[in-house]
VOBA-1610 file (N, C-alpha, C; in pm, whole numbers, padded with zeros to 5 digits, always signed):
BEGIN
Unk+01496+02512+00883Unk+01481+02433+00763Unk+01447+02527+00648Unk+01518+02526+00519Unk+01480+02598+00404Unk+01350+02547+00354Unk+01334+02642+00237Unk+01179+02624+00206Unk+01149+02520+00123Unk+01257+02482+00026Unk+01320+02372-00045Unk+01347+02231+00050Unk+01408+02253+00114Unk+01389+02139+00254Unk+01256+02129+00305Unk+01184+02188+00347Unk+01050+02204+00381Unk+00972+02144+00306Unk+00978+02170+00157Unk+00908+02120+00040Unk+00893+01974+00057Unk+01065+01923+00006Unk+01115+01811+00000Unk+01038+01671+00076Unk+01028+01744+00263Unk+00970+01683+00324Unk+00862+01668+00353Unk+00765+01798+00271Unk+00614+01800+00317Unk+00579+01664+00178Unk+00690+01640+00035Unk+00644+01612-00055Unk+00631+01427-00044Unk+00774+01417+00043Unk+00815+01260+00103Unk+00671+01213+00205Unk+00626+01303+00283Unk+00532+01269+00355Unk+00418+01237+00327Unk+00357+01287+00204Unk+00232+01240+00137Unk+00233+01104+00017Unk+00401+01066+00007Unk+00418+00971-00019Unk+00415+00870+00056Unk+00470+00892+00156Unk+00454+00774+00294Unk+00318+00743+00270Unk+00229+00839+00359Unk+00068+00823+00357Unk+00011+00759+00235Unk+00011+00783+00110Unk-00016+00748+00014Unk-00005+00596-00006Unk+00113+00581+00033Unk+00160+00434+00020Unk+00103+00358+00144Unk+00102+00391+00199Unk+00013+00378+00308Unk-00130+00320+00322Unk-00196+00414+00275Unk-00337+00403+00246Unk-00327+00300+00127Unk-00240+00302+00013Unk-00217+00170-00070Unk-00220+00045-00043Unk-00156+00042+00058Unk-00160-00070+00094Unk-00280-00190+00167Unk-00371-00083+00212Unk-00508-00142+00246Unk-00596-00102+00169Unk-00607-00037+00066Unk-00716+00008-00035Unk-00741-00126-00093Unk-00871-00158-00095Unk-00946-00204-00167Unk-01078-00171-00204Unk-01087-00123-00349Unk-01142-00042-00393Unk-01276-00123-00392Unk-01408-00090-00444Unk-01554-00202-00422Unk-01537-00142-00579Unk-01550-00254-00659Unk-01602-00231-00809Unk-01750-00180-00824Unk-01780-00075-00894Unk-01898+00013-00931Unk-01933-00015-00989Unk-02062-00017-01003Unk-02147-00059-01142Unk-02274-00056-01154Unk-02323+00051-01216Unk-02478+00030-01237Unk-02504+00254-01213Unk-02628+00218-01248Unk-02665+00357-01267Unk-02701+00383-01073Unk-02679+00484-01038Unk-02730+00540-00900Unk-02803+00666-00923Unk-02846+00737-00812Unk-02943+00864-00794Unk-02852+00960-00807Unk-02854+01065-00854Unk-02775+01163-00862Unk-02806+01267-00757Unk-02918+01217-00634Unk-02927+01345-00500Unk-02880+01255-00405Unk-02881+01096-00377Unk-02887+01041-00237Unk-02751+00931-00319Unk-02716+00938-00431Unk-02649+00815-00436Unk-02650+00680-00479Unk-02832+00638-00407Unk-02863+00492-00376Unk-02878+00449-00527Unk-02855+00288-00472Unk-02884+00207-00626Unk-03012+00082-00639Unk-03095+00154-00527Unk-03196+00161-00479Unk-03337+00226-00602Unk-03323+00220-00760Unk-03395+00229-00847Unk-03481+00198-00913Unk-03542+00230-01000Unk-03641+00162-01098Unk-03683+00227-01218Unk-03700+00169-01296Unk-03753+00219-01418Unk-03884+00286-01430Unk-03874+00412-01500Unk-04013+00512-01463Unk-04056+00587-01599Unk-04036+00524-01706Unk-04063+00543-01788Unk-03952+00604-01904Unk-04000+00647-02077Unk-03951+00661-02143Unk-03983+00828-02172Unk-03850+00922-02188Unk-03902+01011-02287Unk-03807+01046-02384Unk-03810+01066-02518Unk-03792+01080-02631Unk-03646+00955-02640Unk-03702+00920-02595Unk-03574+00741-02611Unk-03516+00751-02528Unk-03526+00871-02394Unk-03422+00813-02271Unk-03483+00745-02145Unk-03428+00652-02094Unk-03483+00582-01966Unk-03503+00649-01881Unk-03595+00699-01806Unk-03624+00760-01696Unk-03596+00686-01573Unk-03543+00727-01455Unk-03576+00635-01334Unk-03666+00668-01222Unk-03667+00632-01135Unk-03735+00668-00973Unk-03615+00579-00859Unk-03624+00747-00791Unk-03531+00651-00697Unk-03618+00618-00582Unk-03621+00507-00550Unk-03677+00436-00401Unk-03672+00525-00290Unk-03526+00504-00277Unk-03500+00595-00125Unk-03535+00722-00127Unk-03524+00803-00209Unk-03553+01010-00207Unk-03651+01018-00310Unk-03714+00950-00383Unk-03834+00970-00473Unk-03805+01058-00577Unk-03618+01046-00622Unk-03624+01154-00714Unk-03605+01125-00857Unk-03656+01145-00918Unk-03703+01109-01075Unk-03566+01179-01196Unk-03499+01084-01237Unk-03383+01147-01331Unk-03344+01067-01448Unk-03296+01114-01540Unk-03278+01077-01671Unk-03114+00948-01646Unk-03163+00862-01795Unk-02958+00765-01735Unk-02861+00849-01763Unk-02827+00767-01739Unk-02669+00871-01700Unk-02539+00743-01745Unk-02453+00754-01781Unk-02375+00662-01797Unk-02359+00545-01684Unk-02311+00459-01702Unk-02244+00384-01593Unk-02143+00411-01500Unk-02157+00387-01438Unk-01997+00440-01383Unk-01924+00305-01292Unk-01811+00280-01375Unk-01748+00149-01319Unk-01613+00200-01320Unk-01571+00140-01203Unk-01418+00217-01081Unk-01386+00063-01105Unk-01254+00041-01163Unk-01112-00057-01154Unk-01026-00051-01143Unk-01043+00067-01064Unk-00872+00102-01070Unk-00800-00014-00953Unk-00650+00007-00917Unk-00617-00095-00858Unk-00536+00055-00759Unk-00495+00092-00840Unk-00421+00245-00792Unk-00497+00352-00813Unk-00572+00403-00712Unk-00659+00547-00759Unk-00533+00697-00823Unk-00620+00694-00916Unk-00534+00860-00942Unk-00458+00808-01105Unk-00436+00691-01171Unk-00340+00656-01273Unk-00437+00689-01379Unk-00541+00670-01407Unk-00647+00677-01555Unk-00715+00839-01490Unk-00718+00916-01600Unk-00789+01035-01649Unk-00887+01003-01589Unk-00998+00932-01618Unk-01149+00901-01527Unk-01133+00934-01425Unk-01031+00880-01338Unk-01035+00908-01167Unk-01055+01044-01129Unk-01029+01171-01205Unk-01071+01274-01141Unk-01177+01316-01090Unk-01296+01215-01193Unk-01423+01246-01167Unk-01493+01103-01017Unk-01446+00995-01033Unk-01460+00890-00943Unk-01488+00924-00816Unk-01599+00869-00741Unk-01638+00895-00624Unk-01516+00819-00502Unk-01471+00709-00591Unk-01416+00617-00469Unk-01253+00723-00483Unk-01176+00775-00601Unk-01072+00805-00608Unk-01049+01017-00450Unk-01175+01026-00528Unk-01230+01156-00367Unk-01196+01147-00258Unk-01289+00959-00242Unk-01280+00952-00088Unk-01131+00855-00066Unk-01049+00804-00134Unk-00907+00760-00160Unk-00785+00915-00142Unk-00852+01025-00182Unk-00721+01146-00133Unk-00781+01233+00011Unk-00900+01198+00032Unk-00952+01245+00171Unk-00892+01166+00247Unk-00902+01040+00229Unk-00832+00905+00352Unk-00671+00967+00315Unk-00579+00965+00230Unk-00436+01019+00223Unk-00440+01149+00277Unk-00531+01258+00277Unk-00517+01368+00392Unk-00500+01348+00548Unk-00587+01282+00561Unk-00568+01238+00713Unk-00459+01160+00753Unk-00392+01085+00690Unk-00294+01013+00691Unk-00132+01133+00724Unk-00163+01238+00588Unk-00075+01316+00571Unk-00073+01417+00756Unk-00214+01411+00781Unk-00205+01523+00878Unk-00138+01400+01034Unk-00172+01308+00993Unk-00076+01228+01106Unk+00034+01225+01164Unk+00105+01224+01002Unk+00219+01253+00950Unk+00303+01338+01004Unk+00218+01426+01031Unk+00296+01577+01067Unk+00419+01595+01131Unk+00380+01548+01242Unk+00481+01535+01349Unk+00628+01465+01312Unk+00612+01373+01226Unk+00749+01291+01214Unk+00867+01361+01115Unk+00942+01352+01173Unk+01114+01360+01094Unk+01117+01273+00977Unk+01193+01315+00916Unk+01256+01244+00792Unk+01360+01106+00798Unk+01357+01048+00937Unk+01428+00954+00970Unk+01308+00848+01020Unk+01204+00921+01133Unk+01078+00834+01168Unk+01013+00800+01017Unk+00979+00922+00907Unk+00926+00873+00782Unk+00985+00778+00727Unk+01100+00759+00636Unk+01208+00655+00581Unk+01182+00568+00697Unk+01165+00535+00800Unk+01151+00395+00826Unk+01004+00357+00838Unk+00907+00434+00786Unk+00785+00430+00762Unk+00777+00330+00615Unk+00805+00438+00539Unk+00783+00382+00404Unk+00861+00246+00393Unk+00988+00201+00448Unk+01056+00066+00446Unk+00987+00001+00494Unk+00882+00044+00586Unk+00796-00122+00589Unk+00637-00144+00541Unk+00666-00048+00447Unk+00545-00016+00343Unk+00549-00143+00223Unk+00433-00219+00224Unk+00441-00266+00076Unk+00342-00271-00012Unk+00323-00207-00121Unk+00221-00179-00199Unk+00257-00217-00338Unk+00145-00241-00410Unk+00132-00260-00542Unk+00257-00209-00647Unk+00299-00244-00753Unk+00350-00196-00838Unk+00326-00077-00904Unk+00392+00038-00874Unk+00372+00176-00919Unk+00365+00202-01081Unk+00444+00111-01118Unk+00474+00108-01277Unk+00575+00250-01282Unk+00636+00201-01216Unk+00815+00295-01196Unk+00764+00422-01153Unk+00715+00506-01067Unk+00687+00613-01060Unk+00795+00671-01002Unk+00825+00820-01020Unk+00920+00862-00932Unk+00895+00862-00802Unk+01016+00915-00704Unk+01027+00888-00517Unk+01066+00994-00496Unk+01061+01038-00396Unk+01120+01178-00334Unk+01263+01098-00295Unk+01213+00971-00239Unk+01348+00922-00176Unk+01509+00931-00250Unk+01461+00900-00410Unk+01523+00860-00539Unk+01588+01022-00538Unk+01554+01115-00480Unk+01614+01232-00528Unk+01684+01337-00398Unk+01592+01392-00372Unk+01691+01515-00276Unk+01733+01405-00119Unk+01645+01347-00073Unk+01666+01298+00048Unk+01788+01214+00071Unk+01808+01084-00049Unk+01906+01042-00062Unk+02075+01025-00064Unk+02086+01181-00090Unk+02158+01221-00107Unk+02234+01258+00081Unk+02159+01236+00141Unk+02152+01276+00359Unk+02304+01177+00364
//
């Protein structure tokens, strides 16, 4: 297999997975300030200094300034700029790694009948690997 062929199919395969993992993602809407060592949203208010809210966290006892909100809507992880930083969009391309390393093993004939019985959300036209070199088989 060329390296271009190789490409082609390592590129179709993380689409499969992708779409994949799309299809059962449901993301938990975020919201509210958390701890910046343990996470938890497990907080409280711990006073004021020079006009910023201080907290205490319950669970690790660790004392930190606010911090923005952070609220995740995506429907598709990865489409809005924000997601780079998103905790849920992280653990959304860790779950598509494992998927991808599943993957491995299959041909480009086992994949294509992967993705045909894939159904996921509206991409808002994105390109396909399928749409291009493979198609052409």
């Amino acid at each position: 297999m060329s390296i271009k062929e190789n490409f082609f199919l390592n590129k179709f395969r993380c689409e499969v997975a992708m779409q994949q993992v799309l299809q059962s993602w449901h993301p938990t809407p975020r919201i509210g300030i958390e701890c910046p060592e343990c996470n938890s949203n497990l907080i409280c208010k711990n006073g004021v200094i020079k006009g910023v809210q201080r907290y205490l966290c319950k669970n690790c006892q660790q004392v930190f300034l606010e911090k923005p909100n952070l609220v995740c809507d995506c429907s598709i992880p990865g489409k809005k700029l924000k997601c780079q930083e998103c905790p849920q969009f992280k653990e959304f391309l860790e779950i598509v790694k494992q998927k991808v390393n599943k993957l491995l093993p299959l041909d480009i004939l086992e994949l294509k009948k992967i993705k045909s019985e894939v159904v996921i959300p509206d991409n808002e036209g994105s390109d396909t690997v399928e749409n291009s070199h493979y198609q052409q088989e």
